[in-house]
N, C-alpha and C positions, 0 to 999 in steps of 0.2 A: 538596570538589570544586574543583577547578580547570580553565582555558581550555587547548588543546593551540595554541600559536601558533608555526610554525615551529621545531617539534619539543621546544617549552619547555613545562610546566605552569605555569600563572601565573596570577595574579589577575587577575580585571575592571581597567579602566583606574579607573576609580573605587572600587575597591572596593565596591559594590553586590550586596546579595544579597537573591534571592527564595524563598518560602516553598513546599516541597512537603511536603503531608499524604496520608497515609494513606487509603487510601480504605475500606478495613475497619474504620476505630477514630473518623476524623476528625484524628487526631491529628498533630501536625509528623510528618515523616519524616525532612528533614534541608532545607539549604538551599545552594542551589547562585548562581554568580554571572549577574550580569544585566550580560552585554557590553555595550562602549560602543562605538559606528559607528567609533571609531579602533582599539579589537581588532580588528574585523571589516575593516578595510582592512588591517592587520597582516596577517590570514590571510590575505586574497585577495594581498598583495604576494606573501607568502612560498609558496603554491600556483602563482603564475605565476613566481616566479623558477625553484621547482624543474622545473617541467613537464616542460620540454626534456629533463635528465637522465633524469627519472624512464621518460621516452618509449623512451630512445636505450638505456635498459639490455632490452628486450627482452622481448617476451610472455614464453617462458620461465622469466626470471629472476623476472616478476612473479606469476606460477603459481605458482611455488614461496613466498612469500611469502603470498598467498592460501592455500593448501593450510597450511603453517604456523600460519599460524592459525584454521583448521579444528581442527588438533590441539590447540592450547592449550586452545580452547573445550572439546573434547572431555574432556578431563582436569580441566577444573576447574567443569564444566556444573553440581554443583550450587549453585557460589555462584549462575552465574544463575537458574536454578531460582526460588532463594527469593530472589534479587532482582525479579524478576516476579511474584511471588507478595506480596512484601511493596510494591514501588513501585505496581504496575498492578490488585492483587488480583485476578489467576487462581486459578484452582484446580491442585489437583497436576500433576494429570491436562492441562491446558491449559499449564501451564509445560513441561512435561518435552514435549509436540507439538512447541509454539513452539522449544524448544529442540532438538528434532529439526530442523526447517525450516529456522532459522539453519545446522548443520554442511552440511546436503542444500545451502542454498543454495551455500557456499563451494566444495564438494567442486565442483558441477555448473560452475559458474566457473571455478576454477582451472582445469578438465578442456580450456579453452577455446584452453589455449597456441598450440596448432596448428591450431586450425579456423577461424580469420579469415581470409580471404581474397578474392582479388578478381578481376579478368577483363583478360586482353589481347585488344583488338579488334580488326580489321583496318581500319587507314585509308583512306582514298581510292584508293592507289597501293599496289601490294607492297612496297617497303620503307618505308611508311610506319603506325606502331602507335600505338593510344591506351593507355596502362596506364592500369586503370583499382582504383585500392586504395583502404583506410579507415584513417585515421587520427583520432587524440582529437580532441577539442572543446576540450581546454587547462584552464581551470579549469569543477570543476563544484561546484555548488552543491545538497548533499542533504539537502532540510526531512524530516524524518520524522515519522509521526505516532504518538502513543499506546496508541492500541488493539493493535499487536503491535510493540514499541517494541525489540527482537530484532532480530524478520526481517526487517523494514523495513529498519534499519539494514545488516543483512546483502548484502539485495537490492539497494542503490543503493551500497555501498559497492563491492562486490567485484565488478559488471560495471564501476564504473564506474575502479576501479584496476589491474583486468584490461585494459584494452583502452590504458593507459597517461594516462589522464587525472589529473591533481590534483583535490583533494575539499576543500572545508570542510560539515562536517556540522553543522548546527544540528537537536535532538532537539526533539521538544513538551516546555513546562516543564511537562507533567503527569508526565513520566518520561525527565528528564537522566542520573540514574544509570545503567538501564539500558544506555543510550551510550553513556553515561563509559566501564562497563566493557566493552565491545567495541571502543571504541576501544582502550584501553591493551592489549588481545589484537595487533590488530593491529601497535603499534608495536613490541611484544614480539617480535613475529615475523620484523622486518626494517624496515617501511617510511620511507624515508628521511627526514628530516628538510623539514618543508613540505610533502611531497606531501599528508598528512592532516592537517587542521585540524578544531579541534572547540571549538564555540561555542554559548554557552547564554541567554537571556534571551528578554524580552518581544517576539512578533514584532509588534506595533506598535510595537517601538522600532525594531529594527533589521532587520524583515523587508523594508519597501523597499528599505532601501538596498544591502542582500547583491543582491537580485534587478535592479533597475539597475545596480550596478557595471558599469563597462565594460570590466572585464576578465573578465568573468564568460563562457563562453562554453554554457553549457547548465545549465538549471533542472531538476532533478528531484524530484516534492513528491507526498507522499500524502496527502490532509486533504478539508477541504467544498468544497463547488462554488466558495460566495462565497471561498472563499480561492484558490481556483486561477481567480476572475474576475480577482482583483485582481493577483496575479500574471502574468496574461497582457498584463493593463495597462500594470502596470509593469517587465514584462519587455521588452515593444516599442520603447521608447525605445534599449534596444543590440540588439535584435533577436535575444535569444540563442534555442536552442532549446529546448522545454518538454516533459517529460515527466511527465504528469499525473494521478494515480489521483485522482478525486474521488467523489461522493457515488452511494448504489445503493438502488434500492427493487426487491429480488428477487420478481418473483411465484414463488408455490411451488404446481404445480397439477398436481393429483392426478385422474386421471381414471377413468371407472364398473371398468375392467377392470383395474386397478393392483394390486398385493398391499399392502393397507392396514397390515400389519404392518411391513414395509419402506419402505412410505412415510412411517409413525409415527417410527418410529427419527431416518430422513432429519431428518426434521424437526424436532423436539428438536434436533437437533444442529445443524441449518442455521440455525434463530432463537435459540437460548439460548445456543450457543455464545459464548466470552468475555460471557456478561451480554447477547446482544445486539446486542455493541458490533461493529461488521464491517458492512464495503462489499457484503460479498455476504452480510447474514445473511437469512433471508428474512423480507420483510416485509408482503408480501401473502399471503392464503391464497385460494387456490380449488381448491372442489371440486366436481364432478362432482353434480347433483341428483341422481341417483340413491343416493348415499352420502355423500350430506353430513351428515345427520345423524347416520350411525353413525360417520363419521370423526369428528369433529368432538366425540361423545362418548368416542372412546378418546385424542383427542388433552387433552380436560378431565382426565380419570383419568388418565392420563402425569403433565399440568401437575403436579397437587394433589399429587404425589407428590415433587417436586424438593426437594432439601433446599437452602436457601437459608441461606448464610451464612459463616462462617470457611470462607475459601479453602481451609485446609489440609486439611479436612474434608469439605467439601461438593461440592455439585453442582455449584452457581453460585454467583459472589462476588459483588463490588458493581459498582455503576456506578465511572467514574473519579474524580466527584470532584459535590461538591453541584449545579455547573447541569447537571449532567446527570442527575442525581434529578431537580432541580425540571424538566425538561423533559421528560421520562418521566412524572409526576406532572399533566402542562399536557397531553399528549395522553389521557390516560384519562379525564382531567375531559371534555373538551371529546367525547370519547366517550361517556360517558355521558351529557352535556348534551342530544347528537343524539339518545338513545335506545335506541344499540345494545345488545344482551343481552348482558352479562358473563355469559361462562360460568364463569372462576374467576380469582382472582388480584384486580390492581386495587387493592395498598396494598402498604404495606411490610411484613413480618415480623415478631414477636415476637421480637427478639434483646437478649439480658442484656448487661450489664457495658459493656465498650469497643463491641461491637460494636452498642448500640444508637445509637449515634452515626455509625455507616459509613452509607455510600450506599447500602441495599440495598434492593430490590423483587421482587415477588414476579414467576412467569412468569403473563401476563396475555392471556387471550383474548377477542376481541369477537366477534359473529356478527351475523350481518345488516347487516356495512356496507357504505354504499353508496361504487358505485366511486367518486364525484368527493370525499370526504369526507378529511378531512386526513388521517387516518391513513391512508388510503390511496394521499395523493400527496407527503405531504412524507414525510422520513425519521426514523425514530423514531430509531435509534441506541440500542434497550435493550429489555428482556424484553416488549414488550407486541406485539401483532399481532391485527389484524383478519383476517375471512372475511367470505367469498359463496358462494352455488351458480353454476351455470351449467349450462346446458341443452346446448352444441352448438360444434363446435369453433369455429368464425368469432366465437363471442360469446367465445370463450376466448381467442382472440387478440387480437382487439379491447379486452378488457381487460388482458390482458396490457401491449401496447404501448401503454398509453395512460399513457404514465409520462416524466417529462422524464429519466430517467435511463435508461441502458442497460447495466449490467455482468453482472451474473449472473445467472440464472433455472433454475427446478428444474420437472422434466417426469416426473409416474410415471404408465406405462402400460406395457403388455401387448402392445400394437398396434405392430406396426413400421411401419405406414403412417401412424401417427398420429404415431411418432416422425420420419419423414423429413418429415412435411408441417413438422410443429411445426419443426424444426432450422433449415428454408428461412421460416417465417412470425414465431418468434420473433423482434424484432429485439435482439439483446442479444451482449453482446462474447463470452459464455461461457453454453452452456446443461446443462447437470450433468442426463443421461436417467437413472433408476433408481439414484443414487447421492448421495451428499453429496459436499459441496467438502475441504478448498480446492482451490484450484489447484496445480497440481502446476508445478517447475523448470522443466523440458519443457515449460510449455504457455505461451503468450503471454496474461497478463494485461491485457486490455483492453478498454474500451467501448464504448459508443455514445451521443452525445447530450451531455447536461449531464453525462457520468460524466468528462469528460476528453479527452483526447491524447494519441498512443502510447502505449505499452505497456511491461511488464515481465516479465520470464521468456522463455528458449527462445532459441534464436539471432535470433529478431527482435529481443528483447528486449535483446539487448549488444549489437546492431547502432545500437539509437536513439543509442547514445553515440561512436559513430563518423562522422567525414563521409566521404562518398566522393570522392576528388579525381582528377582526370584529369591526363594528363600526353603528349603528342602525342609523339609524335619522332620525325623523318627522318634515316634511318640509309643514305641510298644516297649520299651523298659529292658528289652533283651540285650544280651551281652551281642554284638556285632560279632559278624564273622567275615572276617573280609579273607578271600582267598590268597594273596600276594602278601601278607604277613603272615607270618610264624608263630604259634602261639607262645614259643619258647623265648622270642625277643622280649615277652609282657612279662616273664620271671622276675 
């Protein structure tokens, strides 16, 4: 692997390289380089030198390049496929989605050539107008995270060279290849030299200084809270602007009149999805007293049935990489510590050969926890999840919103009154009634609270990458009279 720096593949400045392993075996995967703050000022030169260009060739022309490589993807989807499969350890089944979500994302972008637009107002005076249109931020800057290391990429790349901006993309070094290979889709496809930069290493090394650069003109990053604190920190000094998916603790509550078979489904898939690993996986449970206990035993019989293990074959693959076993591993202890009833799960799996060395854990249910108790406020990030009952919708809420985070949240009932109260009382960016996620193209991804700022997806969503600029102008030919000059100063 190699740096993409003003349209070159080239080594680190120092030649420096770091280690990515396997999350299914443990084993090396391959090793990629670990940029030095002078590559990273390379890319940022050669993103603001081309910007202008890049701007002046025209939505149109940049659609067509987008959509381009939608195709290429297309045609050759299943290297990624089992690049996600072997760099990220998904399953079949979860690579070939992700890999749907990536083209859905390009197609739904490119589709954008003609729908930017802006307003002419009427000024003071009749011949006098404000235009009022959107233009780039100039250079941007797209951290992406690992857990869907794809779409992510997809999603910040392609509004954000749609709308005419330059990109340096910096991938998680949990999954640089992934990147790699959608990057070299894109330059396949047309993209001019400098507008896309692609850069890999330790974001303690170099993650300040991309995010201060002062030619930097807008931040977009999907990752933990504490990472998007720190970047708001040290994005302030050039003041650029931040778009920020960060951390989610989804309550998923299921209430007495719900179809418990569709809300089982739901759920399986809202928490075990990717291992887990997801912004919006669910990670609180509540159920309705009335059916908590028979939820909650068809949700055990579900669990005990998931086949855990080689991605290729299984239900659910690993976590990404060993601290997030051992922190998966530090919330069940500290569960159990408390007392809560393991209903199943709660260690790792019996797996042979390479694969007893992967990151894998079994799906893990707790019952009886209580609401202020870690696993119920901080984020697990992996196959394990607590429950409670509840009595009454006000206590339903009341727990619900008692969370520093606000992205996603899942509502099964029967009741359409229960659904419009809930819609107006849940406070969360996204509330999913009688269905599983994710998000869809069309819908604007975004939170509330510790989850972040702005958003992504939908025309909100490629609008975050645009500024709006005004532009006054008197078109009636008359000599100006402005009251605070003198006409005797114009002698």
């Amino acid at each position: 692997m190699k740096l993409l720096i003003n349209g070159e593949w080239v080594k680190s400045g120092n030649e420096n390289e770091l280690n990515k392993y396997n999350p299914s075996t443990g084993n090396l995967y391959g090793k990629f380089p670990a940029a030095t703050k002078d590559d990273v000022n390379s890319a940022i030169d050669a993103a603001e030198e081309s910007f202008e260009k890049w701007y002046s060739t025209g939505s149109v022309a940049r659609s067509k390049i987008i959509y381009k490589t939608k195709e290429l993807i297309e045609k050759s989807r299943s290297e990624l496929e089992k690049l996600l499969q072997d760099e990220n350890g998904k399953t079949t089944i979860e690579a070939r989605q992700e890999t749907d979500g990536v083209i859905d994302q390009l197609q739904y972008y490119a589709e954008f050539a003609r729908k930017i637009t802006g307003e002419i107002v009427e000024g003071d005076t009749p011949s006098r107008k404000i235009f009022q249109y959107k233009v780039p931020y100039g250079v941007v800057v797209a951290l992406t995270p690992w857990n869907f290391p794809a779409a992510m990429v997809a999603r910040k790349l392609a509004p954000a060279l749609m709308t005419g901006n330059s990109v340096i993309l910096k991938p998680s070094s949990d999954t640089p290849f992934t990147a790699e290979w959608i990057v070299r889709k894109f330059m396949e496809a047309g993209v001019p030299k400098g507008v896309l930069n692609f850069v890999t290493g330790k974001g303690s090394e170099i993650g300040d200084f991309i995010v201060e650069h002062r030619k930097v003109g807008l931040v977009t990053m999907t990752g933990s809270t504490s990472t998007g604190q720190r970047i708001m920190s040290k994005a302030s000094s050039n003041m650029a602007k931040l778009v920020l998916e960060l951390g989610g603790k989804a309550p998923f509550m299921v209430w007495k009149d719900a179809d418990l078979k569709n809300a089982l489904r739901a759920f399986i898939w809202a928490k075990f999805w990717n291992t887990g690993q997801s912004c919006i996986a669910a990670e609180r449970l509540y159920v309705h007293s009335d059916v908590y206990d028979k939820f909650l035993g068809m949700v055990s019989n579900a669990l005990s049935k998931i086949k855990v293990g080689d991605p290729r074959n299984s239900d659910m693959g690993p976590l990404i990489n060993k601290s997030a076993l051992e922190t998966t591993e530090k919330f069940v202890t500290d569960a159990k510590e408390k007392g809560y009833r393991l209903l199943t799960g709660g260690d790792k799996p019996p797996l042979q050969g390479d694969l007893s060395n992967g990151y894998f854990y079994r799906p893990t249910l707790f019952a009886g926890v209580d609401q202020k108790s870690e696993i119920f406020q901080e984020e697990v990030f992996g196959p394990v999840i607590g429950a409670m009952d509840f009595e009454n919708e006000e206590d339903l809420y009341r727990y619900a919103n008692d969370s520093k985070y606000g992205l996603a949240s899942y509502l099964f009932t029967s009741d359409p009154n229960i659904i419009y109260r809930a819609s107006e009382r849940i406070r969360f960016g996204e509330v999913y009634v009688n269905m599983p996620g994710p998000e869809s193209s069309q819908g604007y991804h975004t939170g509330f609270r510790l989850t972040g700022q702005a958003g992504e997806g939908s025309k909100f969503g490629i609008e975050e990458y645009l500024h709006l600029k005004n532009v006054y102008v008197d078109y009636s030919g008359n000599q100006l009279k402005i009251e605070t000059v003198r006409e005797d100063l114009l002698q």
